[in-house]
C-alpha positions in Angstrom: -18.9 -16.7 13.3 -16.4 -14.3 15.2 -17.5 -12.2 18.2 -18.7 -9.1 17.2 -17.0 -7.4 19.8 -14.1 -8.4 17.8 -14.7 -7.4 15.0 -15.6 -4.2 16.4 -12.0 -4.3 17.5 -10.6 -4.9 14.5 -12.0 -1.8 13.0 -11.3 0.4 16.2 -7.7 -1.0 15.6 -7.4 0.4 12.0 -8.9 3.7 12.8 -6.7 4.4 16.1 -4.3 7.3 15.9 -2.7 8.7 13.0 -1.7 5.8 11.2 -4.0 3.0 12.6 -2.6 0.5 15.0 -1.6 -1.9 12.0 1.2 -3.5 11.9 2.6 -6.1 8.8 3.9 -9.5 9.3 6.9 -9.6 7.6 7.2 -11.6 5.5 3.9 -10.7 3.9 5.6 -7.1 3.6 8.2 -8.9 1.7 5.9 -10.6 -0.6 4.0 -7.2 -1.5 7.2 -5.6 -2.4 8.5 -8.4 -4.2 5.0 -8.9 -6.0 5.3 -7.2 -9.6 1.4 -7.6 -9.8 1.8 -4.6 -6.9 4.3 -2.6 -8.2 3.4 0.9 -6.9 2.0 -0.5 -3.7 4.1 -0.6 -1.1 3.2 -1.9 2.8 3.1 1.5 3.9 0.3 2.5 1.2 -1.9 -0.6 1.6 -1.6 0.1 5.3 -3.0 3.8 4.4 -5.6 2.2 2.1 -7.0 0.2 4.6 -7.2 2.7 7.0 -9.3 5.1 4.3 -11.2 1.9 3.3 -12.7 1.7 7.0 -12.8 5.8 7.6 -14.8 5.8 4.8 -17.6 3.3 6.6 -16.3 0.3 4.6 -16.4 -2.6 7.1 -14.2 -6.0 6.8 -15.8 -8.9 6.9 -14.8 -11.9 9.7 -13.6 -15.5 8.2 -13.1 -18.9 10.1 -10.5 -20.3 9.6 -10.2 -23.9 7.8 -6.8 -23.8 6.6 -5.3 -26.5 8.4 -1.6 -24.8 7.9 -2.9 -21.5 9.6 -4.4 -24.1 12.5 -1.5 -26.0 12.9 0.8 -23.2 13.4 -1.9 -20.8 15.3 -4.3 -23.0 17.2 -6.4 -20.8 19.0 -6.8 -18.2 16.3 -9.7 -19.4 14.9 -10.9 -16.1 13.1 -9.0 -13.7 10.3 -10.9 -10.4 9.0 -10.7 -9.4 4.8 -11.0 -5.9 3.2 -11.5 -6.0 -0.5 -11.0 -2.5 -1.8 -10.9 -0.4 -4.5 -8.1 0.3 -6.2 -7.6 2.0 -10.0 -6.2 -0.8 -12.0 -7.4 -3.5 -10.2 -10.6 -4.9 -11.8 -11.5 -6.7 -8.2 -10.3 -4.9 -6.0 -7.0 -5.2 -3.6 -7.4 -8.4 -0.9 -6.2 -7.6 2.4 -6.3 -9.9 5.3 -5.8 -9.3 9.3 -5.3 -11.0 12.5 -6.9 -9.4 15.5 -3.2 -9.7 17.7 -3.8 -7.8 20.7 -7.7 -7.5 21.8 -7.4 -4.9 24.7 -10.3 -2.9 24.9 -8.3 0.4 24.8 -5.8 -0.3 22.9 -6.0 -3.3 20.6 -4.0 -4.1 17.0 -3.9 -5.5 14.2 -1.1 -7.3 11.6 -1.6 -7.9 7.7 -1.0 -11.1 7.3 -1.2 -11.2 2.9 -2.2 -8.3 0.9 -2.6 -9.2 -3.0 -4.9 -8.3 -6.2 -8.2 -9.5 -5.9 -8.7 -12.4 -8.4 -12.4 -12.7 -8.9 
C-alpha cells in the first residue's frame, strides 16, 4: 500500500492555500465539461468540492495501480488516491481521482486525473 507520508501529502496538497494546490489534467477537464452526466459541475467546482470534502475530515483513500495503460505510460507512479463525495443528485456520490505530482514536503500538489458520477 502507498506511504503514508504520501498520503498525508496528498491531503496537505488539497488543503494548502486558498484554493488547494490542485491542479486538472486536461484533458480530464475536458471530459468533465463535455460530460452531460455533469452538467452543472464544472473543474473549478469539483476542485472546490474536493477541497470541502477533505476540510471537512473526509480522507481519500490510496489505490495501486494495475492498469497496465496508466503503467505503461507512467512507470514509476505506482499509487493514485480517490474521493468519493457527496453530491445532491448523485445517488453514489462524485468519483474523483489524484496523482500525488510534486511530493515536496513544503509545498507539494496534486492533479485530477478523472472526475465522474459514482456508479455503484
Amino acid at each position: 500500500m502507498a506511504d503514508s507520508s504520501q498520503l498525508d501529502l496528498v491531503h496537505k496538497a488539497v488543503c494548502a492555500g486558498s484554493f488547494g494546490n490542485i491542479q486538472w489534467k486536461e484533458s480530464a477537464a475536458r471530459l468533465v465539461r463535455a460530460d452531460p452526466d455533469l452538467a452543472g459541475h464544472t473543474p473549478e467546482g469539483i476542485r472546490l468540492l474536493l477541497r470541502k470534502f477533505v476540510l471537512d475530515g473526509n480522507l481519500l483513500t490510496a489505490r495501486k495501480e494495475v492498469r497496465q495503460e496508466k503503467l505503461a505510460d507512467e512507470p514509476d507512479d505506482l499509487f493514485w488516491y480517490r474521493a468519493i463525495i457527496a453530491v445532491a443528485g448523485f445517488k453514489h456520490g462524485l468519483f474523483v481521482e489524484v496523482k500525488l505530482i510534486d511530493d515536496d514536503p513544503v509545498e507539494p500538489f496534486v492533479e485530477i486525473v478523472s472526475a465522474h458520477r459514482q456508479r455503484k
